[in-house]
Gaussian input, Z-matrix of N, CA and C with variables (Angstrom, degrees):
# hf/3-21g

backbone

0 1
 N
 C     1     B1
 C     2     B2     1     A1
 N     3     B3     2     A2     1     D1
 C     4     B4     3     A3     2     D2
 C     5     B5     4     A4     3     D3
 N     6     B6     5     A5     4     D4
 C     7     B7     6     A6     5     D5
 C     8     B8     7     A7     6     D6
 N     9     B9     8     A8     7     D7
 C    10    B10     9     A9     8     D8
 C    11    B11    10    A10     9     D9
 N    12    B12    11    A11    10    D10
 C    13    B13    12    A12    11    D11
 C    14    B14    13    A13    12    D12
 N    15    B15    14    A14    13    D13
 C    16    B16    15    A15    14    D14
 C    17    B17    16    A16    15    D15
 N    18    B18    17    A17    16    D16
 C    19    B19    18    A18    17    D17
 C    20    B20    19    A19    18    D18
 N    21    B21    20    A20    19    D19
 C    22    B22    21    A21    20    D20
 C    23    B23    22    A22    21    D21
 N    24    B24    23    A23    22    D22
 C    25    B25    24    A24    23    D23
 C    26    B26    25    A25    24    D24
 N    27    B27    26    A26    25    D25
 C    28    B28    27    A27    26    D26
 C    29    B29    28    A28    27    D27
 N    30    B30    29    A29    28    D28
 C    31    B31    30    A30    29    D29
 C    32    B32    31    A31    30    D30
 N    33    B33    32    A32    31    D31
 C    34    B34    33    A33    32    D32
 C    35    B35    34    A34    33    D33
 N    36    B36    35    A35    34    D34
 C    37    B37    36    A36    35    D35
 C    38    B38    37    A37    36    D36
 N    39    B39    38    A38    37    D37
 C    40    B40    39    A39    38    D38
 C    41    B41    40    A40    39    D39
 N    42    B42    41    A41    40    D40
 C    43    B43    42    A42    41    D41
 C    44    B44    43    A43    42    D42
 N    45    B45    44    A44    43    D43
 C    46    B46    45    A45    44    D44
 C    47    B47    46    A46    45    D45
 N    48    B48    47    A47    46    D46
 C    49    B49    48    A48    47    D47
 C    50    B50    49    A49    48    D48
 N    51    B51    50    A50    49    D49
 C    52    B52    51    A51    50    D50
 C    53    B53    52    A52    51    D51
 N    54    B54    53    A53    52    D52
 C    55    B55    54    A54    53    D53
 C    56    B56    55    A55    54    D54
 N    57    B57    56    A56    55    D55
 C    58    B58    57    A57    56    D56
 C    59    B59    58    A58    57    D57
 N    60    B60    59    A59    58    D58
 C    61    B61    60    A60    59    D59
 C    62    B62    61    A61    60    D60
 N    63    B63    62    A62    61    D61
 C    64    B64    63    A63    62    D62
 C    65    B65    64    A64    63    D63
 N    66    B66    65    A65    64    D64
 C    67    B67    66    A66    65    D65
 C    68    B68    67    A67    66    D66
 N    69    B69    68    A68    67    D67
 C    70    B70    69    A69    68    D68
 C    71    B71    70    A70    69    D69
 N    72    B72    71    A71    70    D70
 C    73    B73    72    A72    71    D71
 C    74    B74    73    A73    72    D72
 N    75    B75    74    A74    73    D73
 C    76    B76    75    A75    74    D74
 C    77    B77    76    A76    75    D75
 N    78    B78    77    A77    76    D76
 C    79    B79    78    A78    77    D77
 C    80    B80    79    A79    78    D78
 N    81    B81    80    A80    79    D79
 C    82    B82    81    A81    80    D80
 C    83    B83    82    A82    81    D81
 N    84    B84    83    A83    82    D82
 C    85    B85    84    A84    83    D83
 C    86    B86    85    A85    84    D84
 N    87    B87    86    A86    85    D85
 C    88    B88    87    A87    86    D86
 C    89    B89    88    A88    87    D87
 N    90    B90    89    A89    88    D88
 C    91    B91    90    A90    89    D89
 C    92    B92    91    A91    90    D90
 N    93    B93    92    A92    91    D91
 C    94    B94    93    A93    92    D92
 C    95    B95    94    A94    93    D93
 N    96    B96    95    A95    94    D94
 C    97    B97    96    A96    95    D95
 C    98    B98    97    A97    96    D96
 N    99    B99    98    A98    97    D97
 C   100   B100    99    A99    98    D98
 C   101   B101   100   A100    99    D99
 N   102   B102   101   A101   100   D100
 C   103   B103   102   A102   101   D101
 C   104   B104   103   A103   102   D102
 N   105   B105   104   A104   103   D103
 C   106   B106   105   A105   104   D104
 C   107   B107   106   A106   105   D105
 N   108   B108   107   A107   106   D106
 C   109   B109   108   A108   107   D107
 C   110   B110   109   A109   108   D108
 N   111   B111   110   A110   109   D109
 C   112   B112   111   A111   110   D110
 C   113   B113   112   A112   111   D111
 N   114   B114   113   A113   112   D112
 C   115   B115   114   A114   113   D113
 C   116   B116   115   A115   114   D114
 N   117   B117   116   A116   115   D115
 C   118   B118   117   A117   116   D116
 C   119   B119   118   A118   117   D117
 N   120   B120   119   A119   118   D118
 C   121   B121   120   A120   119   D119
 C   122   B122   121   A121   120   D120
 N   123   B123   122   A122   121   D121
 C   124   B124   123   A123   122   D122
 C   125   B125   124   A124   123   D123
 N   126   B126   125   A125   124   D124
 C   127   B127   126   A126   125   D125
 C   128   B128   127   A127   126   D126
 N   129   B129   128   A128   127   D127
 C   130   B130   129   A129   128   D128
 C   131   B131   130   A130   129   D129
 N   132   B132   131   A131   130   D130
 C   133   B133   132   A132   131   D131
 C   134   B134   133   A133   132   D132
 N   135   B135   134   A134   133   D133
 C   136   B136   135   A135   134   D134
 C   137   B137   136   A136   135   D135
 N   138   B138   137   A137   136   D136
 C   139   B139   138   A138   137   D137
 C   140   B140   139   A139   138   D138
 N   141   B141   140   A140   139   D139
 C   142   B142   141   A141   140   D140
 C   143   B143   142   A142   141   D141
 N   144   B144   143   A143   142   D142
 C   145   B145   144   A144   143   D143
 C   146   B146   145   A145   144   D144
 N   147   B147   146   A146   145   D145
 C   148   B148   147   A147   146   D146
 C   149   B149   148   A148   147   D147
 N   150   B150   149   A149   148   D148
 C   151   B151   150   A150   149   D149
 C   152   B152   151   A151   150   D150
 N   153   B153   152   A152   151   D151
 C   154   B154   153   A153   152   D152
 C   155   B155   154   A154   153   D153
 N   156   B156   155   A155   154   D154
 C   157   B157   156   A156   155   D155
 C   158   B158   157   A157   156   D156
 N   159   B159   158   A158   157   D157
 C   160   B160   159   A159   158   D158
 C   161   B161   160   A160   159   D159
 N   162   B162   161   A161   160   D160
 C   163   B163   162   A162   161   D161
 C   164   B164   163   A163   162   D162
 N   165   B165   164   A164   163   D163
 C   166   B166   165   A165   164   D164
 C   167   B167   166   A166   165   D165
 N   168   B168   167   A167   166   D166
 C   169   B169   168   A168   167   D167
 C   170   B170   169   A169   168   D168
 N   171   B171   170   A170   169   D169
 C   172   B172   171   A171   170   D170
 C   173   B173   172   A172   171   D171
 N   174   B174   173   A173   172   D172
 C   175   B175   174   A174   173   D173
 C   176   B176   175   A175   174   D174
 N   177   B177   176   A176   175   D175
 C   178   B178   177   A177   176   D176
 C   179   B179   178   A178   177   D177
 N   180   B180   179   A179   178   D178
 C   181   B181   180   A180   179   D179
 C   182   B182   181   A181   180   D180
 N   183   B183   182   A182   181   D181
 C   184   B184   183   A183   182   D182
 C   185   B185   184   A184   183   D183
 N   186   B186   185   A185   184   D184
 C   187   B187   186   A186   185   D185
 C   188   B188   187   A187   186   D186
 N   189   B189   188   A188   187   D187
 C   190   B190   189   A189   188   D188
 C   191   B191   190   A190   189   D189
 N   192   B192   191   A191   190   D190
 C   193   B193   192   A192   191   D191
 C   194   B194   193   A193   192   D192
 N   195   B195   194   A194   193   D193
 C   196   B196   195   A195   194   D194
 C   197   B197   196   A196   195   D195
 N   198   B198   197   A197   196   D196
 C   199   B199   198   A198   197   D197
 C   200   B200   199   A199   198   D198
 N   201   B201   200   A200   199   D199
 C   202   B202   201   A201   200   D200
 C   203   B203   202   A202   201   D201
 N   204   B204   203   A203   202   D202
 C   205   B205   204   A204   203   D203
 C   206   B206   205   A205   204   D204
 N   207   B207   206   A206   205   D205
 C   208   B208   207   A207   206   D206
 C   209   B209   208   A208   207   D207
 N   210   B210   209   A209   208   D208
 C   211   B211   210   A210   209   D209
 C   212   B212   211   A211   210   D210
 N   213   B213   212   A212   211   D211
 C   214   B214   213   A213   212   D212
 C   215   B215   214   A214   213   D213
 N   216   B216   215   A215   214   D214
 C   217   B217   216   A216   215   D215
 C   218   B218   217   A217   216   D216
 N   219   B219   218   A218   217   D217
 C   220   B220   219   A219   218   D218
 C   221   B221   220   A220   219   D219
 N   222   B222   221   A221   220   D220
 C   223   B223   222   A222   221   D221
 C   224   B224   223   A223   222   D222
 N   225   B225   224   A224   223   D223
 C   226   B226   225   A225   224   D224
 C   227   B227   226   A226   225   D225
 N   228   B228   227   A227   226   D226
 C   229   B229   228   A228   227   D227
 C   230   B230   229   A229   228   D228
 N   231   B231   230   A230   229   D229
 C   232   B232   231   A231   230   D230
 C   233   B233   232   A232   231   D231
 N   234   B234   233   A233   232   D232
 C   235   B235   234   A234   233   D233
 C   236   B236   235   A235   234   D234
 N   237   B237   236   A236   235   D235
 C   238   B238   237   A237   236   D236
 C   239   B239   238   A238   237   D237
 N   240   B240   239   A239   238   D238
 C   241   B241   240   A240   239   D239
 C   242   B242   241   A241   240   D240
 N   243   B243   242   A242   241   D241
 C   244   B244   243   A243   242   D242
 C   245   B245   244   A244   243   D243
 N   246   B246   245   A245   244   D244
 C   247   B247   246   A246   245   D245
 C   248   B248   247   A247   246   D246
 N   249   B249   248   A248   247   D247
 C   250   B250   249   A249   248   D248
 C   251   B251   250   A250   249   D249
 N   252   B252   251   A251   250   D250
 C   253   B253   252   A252   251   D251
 C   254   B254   253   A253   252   D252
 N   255   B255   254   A254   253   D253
 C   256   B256   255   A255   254   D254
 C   257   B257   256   A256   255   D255
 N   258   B258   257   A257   256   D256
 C   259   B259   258   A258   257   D257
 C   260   B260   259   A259   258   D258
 N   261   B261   260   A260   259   D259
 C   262   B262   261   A261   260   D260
 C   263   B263   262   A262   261   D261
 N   264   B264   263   A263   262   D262
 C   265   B265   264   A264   263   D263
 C   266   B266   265   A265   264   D264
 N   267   B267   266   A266   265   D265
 C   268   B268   267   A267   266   D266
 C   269   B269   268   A268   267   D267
 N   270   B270   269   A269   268   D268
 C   271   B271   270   A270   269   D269
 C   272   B272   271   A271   270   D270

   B1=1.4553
   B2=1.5191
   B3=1.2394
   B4=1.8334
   B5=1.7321
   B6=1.6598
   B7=2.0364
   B8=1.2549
   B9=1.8276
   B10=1.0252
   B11=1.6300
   B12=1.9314
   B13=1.4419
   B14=1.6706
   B15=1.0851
   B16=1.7958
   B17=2.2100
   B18=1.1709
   B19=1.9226
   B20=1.5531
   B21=1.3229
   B22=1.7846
   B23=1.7256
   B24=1.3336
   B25=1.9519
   B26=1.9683
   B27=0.9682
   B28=1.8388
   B29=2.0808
   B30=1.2864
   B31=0.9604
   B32=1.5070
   B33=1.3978
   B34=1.7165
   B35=1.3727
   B36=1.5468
   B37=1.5133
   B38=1.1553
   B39=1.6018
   B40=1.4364
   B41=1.5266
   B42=1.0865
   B43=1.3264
   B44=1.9302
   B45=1.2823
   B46=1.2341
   B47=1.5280
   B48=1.1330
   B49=1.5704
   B50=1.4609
   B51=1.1211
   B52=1.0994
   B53=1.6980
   B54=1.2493
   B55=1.5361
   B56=1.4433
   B57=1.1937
   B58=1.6292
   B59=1.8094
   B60=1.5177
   B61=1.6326
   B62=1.7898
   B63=1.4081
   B64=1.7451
   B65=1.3512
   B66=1.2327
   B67=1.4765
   B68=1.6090
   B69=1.1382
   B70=1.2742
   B71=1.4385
   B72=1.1587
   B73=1.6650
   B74=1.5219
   B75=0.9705
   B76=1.5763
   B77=1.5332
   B78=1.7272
   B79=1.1300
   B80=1.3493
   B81=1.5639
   B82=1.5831
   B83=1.4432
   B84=1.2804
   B85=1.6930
   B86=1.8236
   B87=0.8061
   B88=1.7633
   B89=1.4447
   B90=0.8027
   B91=1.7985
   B92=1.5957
   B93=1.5985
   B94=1.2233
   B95=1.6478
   B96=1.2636
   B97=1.6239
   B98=1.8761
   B99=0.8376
   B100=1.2445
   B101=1.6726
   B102=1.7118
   B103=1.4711
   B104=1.2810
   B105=1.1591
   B106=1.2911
   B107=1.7756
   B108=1.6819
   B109=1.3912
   B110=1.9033
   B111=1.9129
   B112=1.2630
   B113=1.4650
   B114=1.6023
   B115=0.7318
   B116=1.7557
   B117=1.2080
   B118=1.1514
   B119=1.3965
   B120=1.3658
   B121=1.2911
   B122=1.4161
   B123=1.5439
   B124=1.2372
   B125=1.6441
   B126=1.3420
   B127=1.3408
   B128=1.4843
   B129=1.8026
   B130=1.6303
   B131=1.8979
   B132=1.4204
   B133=1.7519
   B134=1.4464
   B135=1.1857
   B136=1.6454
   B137=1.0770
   B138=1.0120
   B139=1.4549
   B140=2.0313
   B141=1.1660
   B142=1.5510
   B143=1.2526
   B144=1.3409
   B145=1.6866
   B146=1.3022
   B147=1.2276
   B148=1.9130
   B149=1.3206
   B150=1.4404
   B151=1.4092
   B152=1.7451
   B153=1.4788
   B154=1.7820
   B155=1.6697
   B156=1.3388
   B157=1.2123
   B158=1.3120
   B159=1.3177
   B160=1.5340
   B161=1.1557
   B162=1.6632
   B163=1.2176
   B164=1.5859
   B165=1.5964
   B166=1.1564
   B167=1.9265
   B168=1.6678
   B169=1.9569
   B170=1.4642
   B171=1.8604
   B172=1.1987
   B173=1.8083
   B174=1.2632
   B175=1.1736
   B176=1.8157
   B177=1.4676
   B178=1.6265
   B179=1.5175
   B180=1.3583
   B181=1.0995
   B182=1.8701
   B183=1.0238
   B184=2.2796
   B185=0.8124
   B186=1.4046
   B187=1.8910
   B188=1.4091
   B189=1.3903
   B190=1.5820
   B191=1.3992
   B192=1.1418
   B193=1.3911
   B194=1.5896
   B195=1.1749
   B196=1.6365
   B197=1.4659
   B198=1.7521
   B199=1.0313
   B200=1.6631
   B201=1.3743
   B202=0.8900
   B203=1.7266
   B204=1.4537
   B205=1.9528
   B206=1.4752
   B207=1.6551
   B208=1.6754
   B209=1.8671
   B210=1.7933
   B211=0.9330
   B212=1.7305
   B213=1.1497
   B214=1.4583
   B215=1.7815
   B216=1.1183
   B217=1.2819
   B218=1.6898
   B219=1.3848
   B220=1.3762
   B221=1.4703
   B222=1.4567
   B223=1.7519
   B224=1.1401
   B225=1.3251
   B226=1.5586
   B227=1.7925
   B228=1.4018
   B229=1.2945
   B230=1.6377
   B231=1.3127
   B232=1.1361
   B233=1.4528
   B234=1.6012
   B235=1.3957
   B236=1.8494
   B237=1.2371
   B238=1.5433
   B239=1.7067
   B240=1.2722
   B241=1.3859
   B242=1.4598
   B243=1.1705
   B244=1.6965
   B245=1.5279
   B246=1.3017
   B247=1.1936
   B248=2.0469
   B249=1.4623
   B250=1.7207
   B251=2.0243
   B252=1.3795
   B253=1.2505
   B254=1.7872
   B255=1.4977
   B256=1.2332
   B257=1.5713
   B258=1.6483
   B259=1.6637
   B260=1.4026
   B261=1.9038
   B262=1.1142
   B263=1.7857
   B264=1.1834
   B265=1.9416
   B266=1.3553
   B267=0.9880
   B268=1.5216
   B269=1.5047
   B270=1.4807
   B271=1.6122
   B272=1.2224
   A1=109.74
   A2=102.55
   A3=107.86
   A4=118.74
   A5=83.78
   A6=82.30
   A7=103.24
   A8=133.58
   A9=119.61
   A10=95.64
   A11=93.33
   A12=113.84
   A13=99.03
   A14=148.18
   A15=139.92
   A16=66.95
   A17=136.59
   A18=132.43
   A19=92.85
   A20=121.18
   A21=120.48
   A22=84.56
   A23=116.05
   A24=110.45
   A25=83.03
   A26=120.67
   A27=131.86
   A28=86.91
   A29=125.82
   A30=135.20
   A31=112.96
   A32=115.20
   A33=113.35
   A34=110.98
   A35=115.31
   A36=111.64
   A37=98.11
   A38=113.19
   A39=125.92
   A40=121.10
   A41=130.96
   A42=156.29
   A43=96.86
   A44=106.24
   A45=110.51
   A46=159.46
   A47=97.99
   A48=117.57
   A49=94.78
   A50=149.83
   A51=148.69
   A52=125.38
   A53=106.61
   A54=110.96
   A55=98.04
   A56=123.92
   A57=122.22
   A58=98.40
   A59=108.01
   A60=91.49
   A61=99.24
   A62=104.86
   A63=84.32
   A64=149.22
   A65=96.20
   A66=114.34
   A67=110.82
   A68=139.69
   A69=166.05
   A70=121.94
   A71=111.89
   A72=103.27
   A73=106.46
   A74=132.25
   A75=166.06
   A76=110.84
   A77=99.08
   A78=125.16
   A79=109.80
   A80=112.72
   A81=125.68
   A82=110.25
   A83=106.59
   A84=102.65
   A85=88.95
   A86=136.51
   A87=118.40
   A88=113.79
   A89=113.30
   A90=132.69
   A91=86.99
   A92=140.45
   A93=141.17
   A94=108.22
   A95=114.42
   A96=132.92
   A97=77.06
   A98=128.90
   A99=132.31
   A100=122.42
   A101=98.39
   A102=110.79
   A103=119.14
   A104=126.47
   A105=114.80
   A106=127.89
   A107=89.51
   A108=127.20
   A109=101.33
   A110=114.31
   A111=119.30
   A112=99.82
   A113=129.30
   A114=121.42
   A115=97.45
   A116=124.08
   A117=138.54
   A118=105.42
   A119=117.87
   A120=140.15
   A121=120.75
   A122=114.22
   A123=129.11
   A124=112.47
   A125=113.27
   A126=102.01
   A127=151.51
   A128=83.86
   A129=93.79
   A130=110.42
   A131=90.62
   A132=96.61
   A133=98.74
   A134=142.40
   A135=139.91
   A136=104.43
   A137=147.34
   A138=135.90
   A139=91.87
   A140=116.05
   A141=108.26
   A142=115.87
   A143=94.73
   A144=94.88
   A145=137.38
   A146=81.28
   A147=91.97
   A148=106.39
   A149=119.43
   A150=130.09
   A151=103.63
   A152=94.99
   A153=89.40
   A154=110.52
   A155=112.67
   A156=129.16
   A157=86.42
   A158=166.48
   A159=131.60
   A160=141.40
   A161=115.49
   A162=138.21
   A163=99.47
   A164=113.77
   A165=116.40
   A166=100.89
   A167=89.82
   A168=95.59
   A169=113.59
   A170=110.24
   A171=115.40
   A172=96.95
   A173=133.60
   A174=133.44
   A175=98.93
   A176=110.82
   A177=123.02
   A178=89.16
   A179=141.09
   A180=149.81
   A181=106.83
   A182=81.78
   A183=106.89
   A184=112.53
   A185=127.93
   A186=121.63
   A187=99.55
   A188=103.53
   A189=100.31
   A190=132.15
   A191=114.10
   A192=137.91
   A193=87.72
   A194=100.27
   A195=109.76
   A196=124.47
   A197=116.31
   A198=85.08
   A199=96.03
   A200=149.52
   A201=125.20
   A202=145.62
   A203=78.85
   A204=98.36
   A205=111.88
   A206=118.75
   A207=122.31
   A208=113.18
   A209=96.98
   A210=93.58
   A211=107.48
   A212=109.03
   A213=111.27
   A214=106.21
   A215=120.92
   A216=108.59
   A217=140.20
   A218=94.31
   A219=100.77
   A220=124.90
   A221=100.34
   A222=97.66
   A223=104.78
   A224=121.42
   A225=108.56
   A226=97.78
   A227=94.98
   A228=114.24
   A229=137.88
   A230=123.75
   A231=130.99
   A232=127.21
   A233=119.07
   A234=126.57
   A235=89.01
   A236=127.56
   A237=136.67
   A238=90.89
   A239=115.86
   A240=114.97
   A241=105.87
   A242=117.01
   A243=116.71
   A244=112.43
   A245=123.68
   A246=151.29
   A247=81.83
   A248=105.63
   A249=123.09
   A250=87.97
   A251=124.81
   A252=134.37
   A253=108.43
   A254=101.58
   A255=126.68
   A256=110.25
   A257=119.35
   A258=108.11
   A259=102.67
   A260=127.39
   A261=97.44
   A262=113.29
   A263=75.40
   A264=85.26
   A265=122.15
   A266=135.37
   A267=162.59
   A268=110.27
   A269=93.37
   A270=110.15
   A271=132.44
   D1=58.34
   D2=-178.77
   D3=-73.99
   D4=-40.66
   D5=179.16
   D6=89.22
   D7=4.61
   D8=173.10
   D9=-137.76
   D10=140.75
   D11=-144.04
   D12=-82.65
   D13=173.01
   D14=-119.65
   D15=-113.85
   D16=-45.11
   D17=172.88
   D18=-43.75
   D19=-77.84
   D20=-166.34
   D21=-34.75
   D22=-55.84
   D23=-133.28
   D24=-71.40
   D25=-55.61
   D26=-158.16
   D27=-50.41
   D28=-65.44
   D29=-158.91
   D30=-68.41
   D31=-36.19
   D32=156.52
   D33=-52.79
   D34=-59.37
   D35=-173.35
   D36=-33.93
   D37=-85.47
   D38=-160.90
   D39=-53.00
   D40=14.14
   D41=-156.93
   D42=-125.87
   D43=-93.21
   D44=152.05
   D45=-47.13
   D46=-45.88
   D47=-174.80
   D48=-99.30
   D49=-38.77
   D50=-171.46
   D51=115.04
   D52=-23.17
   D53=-178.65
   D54=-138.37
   D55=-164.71
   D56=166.13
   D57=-124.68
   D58=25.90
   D59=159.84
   D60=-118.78
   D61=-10.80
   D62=158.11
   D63=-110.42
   D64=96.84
   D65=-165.74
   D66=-78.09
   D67=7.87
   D68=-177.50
   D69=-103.05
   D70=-11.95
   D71=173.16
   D72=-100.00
   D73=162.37
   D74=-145.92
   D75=-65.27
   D76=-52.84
   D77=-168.48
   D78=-66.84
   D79=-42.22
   D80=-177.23
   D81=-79.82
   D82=-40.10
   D83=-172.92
   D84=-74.13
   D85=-22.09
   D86=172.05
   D87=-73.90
   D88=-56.49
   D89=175.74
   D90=-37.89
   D91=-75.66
   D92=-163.41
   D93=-60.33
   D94=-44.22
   D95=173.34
   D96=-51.93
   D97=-97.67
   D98=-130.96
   D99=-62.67
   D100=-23.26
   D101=147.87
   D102=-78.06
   D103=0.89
   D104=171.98
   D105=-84.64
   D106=-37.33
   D107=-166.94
   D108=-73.74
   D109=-27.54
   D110=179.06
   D111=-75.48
   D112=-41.18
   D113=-140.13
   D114=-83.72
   D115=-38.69
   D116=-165.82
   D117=-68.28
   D118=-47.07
   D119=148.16
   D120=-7.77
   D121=-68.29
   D122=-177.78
   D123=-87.80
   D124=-22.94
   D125=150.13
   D126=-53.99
   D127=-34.72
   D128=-177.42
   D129=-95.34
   D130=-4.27
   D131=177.29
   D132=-91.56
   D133=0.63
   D134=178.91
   D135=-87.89
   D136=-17.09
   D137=174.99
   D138=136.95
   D139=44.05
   D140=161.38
   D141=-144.23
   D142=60.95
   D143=164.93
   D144=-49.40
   D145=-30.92
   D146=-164.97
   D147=-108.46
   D148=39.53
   D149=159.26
   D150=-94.37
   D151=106.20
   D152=-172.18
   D153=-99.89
   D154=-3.99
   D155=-176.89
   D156=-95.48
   D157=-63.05
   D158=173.76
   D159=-76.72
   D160=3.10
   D161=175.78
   D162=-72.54
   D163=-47.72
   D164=-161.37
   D165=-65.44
   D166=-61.53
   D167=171.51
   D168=-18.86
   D169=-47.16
   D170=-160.87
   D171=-70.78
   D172=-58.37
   D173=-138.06
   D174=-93.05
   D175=20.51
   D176=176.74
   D177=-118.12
   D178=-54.88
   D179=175.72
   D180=-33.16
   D181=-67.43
   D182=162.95
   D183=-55.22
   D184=-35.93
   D185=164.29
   D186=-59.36
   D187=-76.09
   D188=-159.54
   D189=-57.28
   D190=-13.42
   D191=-177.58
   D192=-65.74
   D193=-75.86
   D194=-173.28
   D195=-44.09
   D196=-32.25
   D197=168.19
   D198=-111.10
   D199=53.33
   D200=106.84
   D201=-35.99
   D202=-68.55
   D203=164.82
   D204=-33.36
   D205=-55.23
   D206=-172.39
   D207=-68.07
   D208=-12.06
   D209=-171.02
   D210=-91.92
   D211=-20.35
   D212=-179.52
   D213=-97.23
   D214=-34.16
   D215=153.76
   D216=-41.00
   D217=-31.19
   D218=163.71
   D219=-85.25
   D220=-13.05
   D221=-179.42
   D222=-108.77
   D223=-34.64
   D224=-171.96
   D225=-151.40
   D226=82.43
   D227=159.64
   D228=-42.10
   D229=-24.20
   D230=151.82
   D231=-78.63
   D232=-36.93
   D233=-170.73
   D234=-86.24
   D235=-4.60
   D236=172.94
   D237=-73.94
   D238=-68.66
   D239=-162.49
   D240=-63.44
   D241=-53.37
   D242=-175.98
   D243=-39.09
   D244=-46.01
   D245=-113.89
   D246=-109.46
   D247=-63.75
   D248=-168.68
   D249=-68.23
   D250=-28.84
   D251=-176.57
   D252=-57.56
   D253=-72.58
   D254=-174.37
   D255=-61.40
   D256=-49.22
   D257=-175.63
   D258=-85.64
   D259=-7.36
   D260=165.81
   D261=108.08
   D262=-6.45
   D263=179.02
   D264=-101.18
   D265=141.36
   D266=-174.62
   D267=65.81
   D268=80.59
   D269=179.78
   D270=-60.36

C-alpha cells in the first residue's frame, strides 16, 4: 500500500538504483522509504491527526529508513552523502 503507481516506482529505481530492474540496492529502497514517509506525512498534516494507525506505519517507516541510512553510511560513505544530498534530507 505505497500510493506510488508501478511509473513513480520504475523511475526511482532508475533514478537511484541505476536501472529499473534493480530494485534491491540501498539507494532505491530509501528513495521509495522516503516517498512513502512524504506521502503519509501530508496526510496526517491535512487534517488527520488522529489517524494513529498511520502515524504509527509512519514512525516504523522512520525506523527503517534510519537504519537503512546507518547502514550505507557505513559502507559507502560517499554514495551516503550524495544520496542525504539528492533526496534532500538532513538540512
Amino acid at each position: 500500500m505505497s500510493h506510488l503507481s508501478a511509473e513513480q516506482k520504475k523511475s526511482i529505481f532508475k533514478e537511484f538504483g541505476g536501472s529499473e530492474a534493480n530494485t534491491g540496492s540501498i539507494e532505491a529502497q530509501i528513495a521509495i522509504l522516503t516517498q512513502r514517509i512524504n506521502h503519509i506525512s501530508q496526510h496526517l498534516k491535512s487534517g488527520n491527526k488522529k489517524d494513529f494507525s498511520s502515524n504509527r506505519g509512519l514512525m516504523k517507516m522512520v525506523g527503517q529508513r534510519k537504519r537503512q541510512l546507518q547502514y550505507l553510511s557505513r559502507t559507502n560513505l560517499t554514495g551516503y552523502r550524495a544520496l542525504i544530498e539528492k533526496l534532500g534530507l538532513r538540512k
